[in-house]
Each structure stands twice: as C-alpha cells, then as structure tokens.
Backbone bond lengths (Angstrom), bond angles and torsions (degrees), N, CA, C in turn:
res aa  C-N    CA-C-N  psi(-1)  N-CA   C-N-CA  omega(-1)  CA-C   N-CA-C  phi
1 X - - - 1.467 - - 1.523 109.35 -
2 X 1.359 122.99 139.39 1.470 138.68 -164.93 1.338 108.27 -131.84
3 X 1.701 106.11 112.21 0.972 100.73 -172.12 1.941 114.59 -142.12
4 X 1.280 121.43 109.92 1.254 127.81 -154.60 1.952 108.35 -115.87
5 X 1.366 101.49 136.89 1.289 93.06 -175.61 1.955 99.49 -96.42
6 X 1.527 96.72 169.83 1.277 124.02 173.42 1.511 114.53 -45.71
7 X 1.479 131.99 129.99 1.538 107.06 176.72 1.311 100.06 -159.08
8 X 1.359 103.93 164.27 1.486 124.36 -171.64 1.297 134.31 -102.28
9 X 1.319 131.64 127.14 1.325 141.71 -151.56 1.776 102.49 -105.95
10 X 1.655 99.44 159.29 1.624 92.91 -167.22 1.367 81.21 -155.47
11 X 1.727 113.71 94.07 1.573 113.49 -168.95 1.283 129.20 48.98
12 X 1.735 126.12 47.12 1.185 137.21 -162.35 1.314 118.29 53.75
13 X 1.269 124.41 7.26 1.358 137.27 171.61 1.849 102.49 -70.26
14 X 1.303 114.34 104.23 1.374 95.96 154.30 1.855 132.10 -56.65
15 X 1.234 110.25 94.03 1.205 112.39 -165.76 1.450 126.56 59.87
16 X 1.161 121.88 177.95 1.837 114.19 -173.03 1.495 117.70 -55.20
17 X 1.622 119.26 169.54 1.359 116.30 155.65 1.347 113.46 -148.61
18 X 1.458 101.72 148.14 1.152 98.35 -166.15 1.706 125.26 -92.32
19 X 1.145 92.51 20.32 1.606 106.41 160.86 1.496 123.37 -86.33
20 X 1.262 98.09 -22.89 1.505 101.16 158.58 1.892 137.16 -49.56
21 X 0.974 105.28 -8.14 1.849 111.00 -149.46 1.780 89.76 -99.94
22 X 1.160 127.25 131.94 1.422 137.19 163.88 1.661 102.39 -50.84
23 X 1.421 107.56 -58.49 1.395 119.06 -175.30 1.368 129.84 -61.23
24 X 1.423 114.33 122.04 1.278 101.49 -139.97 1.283 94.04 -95.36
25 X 1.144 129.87 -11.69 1.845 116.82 163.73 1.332 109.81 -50.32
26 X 1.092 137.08 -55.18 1.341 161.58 -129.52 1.779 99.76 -101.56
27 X 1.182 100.46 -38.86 1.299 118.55 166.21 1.562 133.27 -54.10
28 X 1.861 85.13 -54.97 1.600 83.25 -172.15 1.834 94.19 -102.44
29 X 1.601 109.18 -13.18 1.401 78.47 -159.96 2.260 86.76 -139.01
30 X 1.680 100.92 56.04 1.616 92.65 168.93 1.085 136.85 -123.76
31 X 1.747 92.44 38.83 1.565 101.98 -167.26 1.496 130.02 -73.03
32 X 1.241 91.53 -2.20 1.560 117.38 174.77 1.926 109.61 -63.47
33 X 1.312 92.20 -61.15 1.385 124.62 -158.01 1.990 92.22 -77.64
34 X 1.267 96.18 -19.48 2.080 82.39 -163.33 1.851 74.58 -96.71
35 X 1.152 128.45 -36.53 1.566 125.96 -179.88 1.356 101.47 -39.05
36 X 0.911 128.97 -57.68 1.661 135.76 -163.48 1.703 102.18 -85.28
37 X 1.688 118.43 -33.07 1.675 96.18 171.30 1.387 114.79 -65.91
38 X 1.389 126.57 -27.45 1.128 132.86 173.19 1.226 121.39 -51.84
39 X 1.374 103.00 -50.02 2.026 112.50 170.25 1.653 115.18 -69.81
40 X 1.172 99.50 -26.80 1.738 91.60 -179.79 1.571 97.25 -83.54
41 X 1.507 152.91 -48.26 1.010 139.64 156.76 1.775 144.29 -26.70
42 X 1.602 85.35 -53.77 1.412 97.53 167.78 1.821 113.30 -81.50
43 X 1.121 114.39 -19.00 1.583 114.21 170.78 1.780 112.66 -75.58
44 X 1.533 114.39 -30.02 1.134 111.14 -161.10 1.966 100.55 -95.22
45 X 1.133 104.40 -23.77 1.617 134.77 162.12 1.488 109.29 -48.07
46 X 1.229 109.37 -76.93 1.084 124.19 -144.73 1.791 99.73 -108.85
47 X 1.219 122.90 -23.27 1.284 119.71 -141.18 1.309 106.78 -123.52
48 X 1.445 125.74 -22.20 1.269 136.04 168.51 1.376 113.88 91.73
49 X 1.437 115.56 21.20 1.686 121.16 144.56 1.327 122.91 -56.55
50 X 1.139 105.19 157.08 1.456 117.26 166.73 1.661 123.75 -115.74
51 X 1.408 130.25 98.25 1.891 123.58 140.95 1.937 78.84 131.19
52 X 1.044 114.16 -24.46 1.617 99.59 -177.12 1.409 112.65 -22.14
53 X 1.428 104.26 -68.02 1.289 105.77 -177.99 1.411 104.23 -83.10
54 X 1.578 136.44 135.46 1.211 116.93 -175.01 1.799 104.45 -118.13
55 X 1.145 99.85 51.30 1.970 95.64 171.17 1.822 97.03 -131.69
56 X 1.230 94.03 -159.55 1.762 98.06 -173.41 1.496 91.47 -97.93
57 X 1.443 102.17 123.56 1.361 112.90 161.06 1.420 122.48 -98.34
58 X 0.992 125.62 27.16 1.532 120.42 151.85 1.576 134.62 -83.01
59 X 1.402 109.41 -19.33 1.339 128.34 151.02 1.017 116.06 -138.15
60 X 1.589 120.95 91.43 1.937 124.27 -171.83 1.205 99.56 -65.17
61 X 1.708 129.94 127.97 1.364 119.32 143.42 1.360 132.05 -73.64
62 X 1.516 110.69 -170.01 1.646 91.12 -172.38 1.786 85.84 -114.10
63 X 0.812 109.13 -14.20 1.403 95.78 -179.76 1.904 105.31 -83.50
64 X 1.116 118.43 -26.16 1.565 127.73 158.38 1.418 98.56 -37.47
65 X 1.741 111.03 -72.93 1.337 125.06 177.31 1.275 117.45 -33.28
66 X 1.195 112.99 -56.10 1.727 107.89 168.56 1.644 132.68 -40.83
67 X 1.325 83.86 -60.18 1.747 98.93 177.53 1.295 91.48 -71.02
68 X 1.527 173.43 -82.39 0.972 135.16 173.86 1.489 146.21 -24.06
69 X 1.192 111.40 -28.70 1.637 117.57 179.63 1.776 103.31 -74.86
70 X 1.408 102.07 -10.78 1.696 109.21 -165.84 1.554 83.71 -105.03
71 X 0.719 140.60 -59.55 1.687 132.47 171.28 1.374 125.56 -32.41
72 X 1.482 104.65 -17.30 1.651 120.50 -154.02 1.451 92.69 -121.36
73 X 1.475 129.35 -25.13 1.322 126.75 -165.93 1.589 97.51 -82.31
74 X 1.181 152.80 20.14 1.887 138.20 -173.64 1.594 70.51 -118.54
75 X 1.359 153.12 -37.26 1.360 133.79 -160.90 1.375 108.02 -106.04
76 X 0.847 135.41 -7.71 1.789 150.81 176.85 1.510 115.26 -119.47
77 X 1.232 122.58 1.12 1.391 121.96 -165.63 1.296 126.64 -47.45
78 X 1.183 98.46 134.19 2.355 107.63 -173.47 0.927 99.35 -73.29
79 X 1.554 109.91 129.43 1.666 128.73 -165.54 1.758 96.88 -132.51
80 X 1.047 97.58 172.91 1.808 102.48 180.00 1.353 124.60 -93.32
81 X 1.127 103.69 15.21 1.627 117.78 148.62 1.286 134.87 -132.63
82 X 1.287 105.73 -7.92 1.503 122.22 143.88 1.925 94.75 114.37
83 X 1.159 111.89 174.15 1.595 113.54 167.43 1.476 102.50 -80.99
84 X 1.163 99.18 92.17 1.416 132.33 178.15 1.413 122.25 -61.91
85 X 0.874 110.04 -34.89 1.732 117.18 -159.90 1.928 108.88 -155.57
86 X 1.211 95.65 151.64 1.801 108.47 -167.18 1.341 96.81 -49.11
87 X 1.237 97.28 -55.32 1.916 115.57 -161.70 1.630 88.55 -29.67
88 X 1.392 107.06 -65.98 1.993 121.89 -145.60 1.590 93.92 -36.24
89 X 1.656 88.04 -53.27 1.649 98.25 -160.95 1.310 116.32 -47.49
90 X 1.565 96.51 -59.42 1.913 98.19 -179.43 1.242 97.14 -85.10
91 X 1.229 153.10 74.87 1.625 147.19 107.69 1.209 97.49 -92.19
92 X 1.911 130.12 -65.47 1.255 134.09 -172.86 1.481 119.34 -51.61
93 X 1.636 123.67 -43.62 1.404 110.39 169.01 0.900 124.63 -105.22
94 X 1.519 128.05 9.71 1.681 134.84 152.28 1.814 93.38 -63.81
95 X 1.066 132.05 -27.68 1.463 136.88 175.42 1.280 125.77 -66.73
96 X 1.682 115.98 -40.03 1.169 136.85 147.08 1.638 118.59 -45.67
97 X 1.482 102.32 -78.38 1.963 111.19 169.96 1.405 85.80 -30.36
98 X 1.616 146.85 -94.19 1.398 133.37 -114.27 1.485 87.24 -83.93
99 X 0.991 123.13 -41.49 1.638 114.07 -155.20 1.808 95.30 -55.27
100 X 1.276 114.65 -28.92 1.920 123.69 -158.25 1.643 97.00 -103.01
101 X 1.371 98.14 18.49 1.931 86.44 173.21 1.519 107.96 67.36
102 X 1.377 122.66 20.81 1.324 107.13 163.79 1.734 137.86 -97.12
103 X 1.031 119.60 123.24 1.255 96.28 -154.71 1.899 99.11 -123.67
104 X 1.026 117.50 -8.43 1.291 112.59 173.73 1.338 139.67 -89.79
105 X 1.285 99.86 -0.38 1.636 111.79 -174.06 2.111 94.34 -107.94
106 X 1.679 75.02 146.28 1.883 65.31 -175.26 1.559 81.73 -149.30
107 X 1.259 98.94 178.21 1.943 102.05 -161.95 2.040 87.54 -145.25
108 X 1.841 82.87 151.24 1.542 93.73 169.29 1.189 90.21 -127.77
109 X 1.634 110.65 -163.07 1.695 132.88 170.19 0.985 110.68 -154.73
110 X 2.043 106.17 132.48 1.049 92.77 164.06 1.346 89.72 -135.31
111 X 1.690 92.58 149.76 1.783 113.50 -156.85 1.871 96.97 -69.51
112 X 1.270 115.34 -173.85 0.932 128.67 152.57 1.503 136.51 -74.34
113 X 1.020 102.52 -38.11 1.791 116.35 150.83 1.469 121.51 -34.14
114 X 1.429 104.89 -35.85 1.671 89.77 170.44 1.347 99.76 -92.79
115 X 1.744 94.58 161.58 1.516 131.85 170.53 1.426 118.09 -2.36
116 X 1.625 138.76 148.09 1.367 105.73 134.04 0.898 152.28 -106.38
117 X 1.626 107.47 4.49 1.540 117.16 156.52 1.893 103.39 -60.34
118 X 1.456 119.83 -18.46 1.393 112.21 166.75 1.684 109.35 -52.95
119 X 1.103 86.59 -75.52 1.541 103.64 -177.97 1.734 122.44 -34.17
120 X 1.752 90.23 -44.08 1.985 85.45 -176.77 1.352 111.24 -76.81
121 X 1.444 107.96 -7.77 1.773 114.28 165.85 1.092 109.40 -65.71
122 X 1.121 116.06 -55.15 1.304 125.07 -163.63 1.802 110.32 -67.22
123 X 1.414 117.16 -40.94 1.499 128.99 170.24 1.801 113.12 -51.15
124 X 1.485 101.42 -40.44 1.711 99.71 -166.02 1.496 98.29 -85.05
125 X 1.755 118.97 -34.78 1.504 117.04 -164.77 1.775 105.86 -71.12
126 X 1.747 115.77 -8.84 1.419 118.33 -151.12 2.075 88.86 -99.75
127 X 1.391 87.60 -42.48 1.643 93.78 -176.95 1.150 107.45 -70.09
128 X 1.630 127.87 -45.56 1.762 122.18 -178.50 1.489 103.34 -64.73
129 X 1.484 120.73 -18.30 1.832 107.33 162.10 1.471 114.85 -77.64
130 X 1.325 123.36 10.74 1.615 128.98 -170.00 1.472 115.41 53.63
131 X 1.605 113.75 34.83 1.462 116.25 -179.80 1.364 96.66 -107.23
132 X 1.578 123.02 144.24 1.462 134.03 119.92 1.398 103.17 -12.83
133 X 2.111 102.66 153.85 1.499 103.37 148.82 1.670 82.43 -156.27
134 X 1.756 99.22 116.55 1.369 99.85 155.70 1.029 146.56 -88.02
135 X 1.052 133.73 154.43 2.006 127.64 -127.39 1.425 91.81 -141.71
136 X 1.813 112.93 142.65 1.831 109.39 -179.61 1.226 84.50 -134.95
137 X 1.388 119.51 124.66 1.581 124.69 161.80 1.670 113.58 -107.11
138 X 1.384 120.17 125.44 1.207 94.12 174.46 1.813 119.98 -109.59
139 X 0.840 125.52 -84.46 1.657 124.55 164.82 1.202 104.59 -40.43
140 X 1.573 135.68 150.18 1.323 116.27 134.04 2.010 113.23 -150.04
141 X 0.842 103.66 157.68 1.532 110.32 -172.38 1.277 132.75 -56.34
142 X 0.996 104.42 -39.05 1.581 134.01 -173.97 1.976 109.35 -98.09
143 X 1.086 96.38 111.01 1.747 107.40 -165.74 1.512 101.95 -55.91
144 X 1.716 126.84 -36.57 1.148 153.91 147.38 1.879 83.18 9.91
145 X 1.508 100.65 -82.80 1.312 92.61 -175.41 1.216 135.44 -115.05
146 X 1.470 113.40 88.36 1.717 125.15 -145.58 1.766 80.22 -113.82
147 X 1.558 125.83 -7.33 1.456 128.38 168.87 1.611 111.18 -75.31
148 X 1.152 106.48 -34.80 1.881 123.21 -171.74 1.665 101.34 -94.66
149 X 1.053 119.77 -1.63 1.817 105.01 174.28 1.696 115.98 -80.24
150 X 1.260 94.64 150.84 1.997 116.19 -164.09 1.708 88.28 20.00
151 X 1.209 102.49 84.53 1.299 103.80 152.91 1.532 103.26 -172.97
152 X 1.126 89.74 160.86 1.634 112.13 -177.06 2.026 124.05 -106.36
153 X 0.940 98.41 133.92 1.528 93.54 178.15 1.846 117.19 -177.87
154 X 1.008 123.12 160.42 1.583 130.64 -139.23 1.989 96.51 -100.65
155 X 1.012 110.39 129.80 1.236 157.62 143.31 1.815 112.91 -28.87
156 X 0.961 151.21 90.79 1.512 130.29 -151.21 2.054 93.67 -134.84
157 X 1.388 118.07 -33.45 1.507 119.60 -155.76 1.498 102.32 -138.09
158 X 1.169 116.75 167.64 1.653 133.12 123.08 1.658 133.59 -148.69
159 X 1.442 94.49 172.97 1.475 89.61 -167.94 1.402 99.67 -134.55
160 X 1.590 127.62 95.89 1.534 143.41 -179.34 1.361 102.89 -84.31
161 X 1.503 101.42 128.29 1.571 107.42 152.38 1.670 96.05 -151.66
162 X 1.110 88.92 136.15 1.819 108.16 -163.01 1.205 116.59 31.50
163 X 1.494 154.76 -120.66 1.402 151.90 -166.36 1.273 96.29 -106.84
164 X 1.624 144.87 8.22 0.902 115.50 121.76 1.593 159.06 -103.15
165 X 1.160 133.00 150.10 1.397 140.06 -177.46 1.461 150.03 -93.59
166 X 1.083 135.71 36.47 1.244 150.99 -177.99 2.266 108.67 -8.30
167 X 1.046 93.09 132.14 1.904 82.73 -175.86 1.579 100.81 -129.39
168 X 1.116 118.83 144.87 1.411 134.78 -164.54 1.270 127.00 -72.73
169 X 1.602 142.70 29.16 1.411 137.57 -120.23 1.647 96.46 -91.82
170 X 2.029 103.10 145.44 1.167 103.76 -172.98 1.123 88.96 -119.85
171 X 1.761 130.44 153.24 1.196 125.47 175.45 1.167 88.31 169.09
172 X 2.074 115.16 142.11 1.268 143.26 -163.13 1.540 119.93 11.36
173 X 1.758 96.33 63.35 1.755 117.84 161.94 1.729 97.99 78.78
174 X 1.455 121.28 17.27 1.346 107.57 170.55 2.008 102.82 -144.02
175 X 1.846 82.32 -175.37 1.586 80.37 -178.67 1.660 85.80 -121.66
176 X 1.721 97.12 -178.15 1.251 106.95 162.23 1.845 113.75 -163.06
177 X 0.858 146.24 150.44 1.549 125.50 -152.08 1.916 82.21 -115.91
178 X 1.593 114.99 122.77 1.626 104.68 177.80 1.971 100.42 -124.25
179 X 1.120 101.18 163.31 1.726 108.08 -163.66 1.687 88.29 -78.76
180 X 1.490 93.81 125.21 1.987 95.68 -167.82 1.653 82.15 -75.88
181 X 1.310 167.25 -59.62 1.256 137.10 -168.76 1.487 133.47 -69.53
182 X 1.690 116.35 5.10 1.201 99.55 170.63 1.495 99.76 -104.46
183 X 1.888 123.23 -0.84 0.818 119.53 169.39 1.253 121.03 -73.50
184 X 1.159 121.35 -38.68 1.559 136.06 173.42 1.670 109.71 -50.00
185 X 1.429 120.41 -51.51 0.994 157.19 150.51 1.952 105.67 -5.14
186 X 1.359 140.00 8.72 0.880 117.20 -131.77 1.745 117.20 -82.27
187 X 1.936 103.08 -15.34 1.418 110.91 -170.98 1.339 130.74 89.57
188 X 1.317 111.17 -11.52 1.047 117.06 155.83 1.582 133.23 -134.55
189 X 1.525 113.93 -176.30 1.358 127.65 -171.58 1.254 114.95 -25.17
190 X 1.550 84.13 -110.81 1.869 110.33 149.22 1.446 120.60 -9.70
191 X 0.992 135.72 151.54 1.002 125.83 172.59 1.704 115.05 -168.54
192 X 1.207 122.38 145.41 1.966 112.02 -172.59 1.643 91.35 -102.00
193 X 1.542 121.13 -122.16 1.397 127.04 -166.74 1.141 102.12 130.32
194 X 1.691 124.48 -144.93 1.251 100.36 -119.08 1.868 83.74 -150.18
195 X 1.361 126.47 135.56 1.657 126.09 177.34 1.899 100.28 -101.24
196 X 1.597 106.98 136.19 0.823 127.66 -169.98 1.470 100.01 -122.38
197 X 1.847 106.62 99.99 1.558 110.55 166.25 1.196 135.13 -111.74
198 X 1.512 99.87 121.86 1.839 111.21 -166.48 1.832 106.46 -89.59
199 X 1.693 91.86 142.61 1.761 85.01 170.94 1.464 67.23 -137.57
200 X 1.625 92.10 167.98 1.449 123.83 -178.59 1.501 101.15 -81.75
C-alpha cells in the first residue's frame, strides 16, 4: 500500500532548499530551521493553522522563503555541532509554535534507538493522520546515504508491501523514496530519529 501526502511547491521546487539562503550559516548548516519552515507551511496549508507561515501562501515565493528561513533561524540556530538531537528541535520550535499563538500542535520523539518495525509504524500511523514527520540522521554506514548525514529533513509518504517499507524523504526542493530499515539502520551509537506531531 502507497501512500503519499499532499504537498507544496515553491517555484517547482518541491518544498524549500537550502541552497537557496545568502547566509552562509543557514546555508551550510539550516536544515534544522528549513525542517520546521516546511512544517509551519504544510501545517498552515494543509492542517488548519493559522500565521505559522506568515507570507501569502497561495503562491510561496522563494525569496518569501528566504525571509522566512531568517525568521526561523533565532529558534533553530546553526551551531557547531549541528541540531543534534530531537530534544533541540522541539524546545526551539515548540518556541516558535508559542511565540505565533500556536497552541495545538504538540510534538513527541522517538529516538533512533527504537525498533524499526517501531518506526515504520510509526511512519504509516503519522502519514494516515496527514502529518509530516521530520527525521535527524546523524552518522550512517552505508554511503547510500552520505546525502542524509547530520542532517535533518521531513518524512512526507510510504510505500508497504509486507515487512517491507519504503519512506518518502524530502530535502533541498526534491523527493526520494529510501528503504525505512536500512535507513533506520544507521550503525552507529548516537543516533537522531524521528518528531511526532499531534494536532487535535
């Protein structure tokens, strides 16, 4: 079963990229921060928020996009080890939500440490609620994904057939469909995982 959510374009850009940004923090290291413009868009889009995103979303520009990613960088800010860990994220844009009057969306984590038959549960039950789930991988073993290291980026689909799961990854204006257990898979310690956002 194949199952893909609704999504938003920004000059044929599938969603933002982060090659876009003059700023070169933001540039090399805001994947944190464009993770979450993506969620305030597609929540306010799709989800029935209000001002997250605060430009006209009926035709997003990318230069809109910009001046948003700079709005988003004091709560996501590129640090020298990068947004490292679930926690950062949801303190910094649970910081964002309250500061913008949002009060219904609330976020969990679940680490990488759990399972990944945890996880591909967790991927199909997040998409059949029509939510995003943005995903932080940091090390990983397999060169496969030397595109997905210490970085962060959103979760949009999957595609199940028997125990296995295919997951939808969006990141710098494209998609790509990657096997959620060799992604899970990462080989090491450390490990990022996966934000779980509830609306009522």
């Amino acid at each position: 079963m194949q199952k893909e959510l609704d999504y938003f374009t920004i000059e044929r850009s599938y969603g933002g990229n982060q090659d876009w940004f003059w700023d070169p923090m933001m540039k090399m290291g805001g994947c944190a921060a464009l993770t979450a413009c993506d969620s305030c868009i597609y929540l306010d889009c799709y989800k029935g928020t209000k001002g997250l995103y605060p430009f006209e979303k009926t035709a997003i520009t990318r230069k809109d996009y910009q001046r948003f990613g700079m709005k988003m960088k004091p709560y996501l800010k590129p640090r020298k080890n990068g947004v490292d860990a679930l926690e950062t994220y949801m303190d910094g844009f649970g910081k964002y939500l309250s500061d913008h009057g949002c009060s219904q969306v609330r976020m969990e984590a679940l680490p990488g440490t759990e399972s990944a038959a945890r996880a591909k549960d967790v991927l199909i039950m997040q998409i059949d609620r029509g939510l995003p789930l943005p995903c932080l991988i940091l090390k990983h073993k397999n060169p496969m994904f030397k595109d997905y290291v210490w970085h962060w980026f959103l979760l949009t689909g999957y595609d199940r057939t028997g125990d296995s799961c295919m997951a939808k990854a969006v990141t710098y204006g494209e998609w790509q469909w990657l096997d959620m257990d060799e992604l899970w898979d990462t080989g090491f310690e450390k490990k990022g995982g996966l934000i779980l956002y509830q609306i009522p």
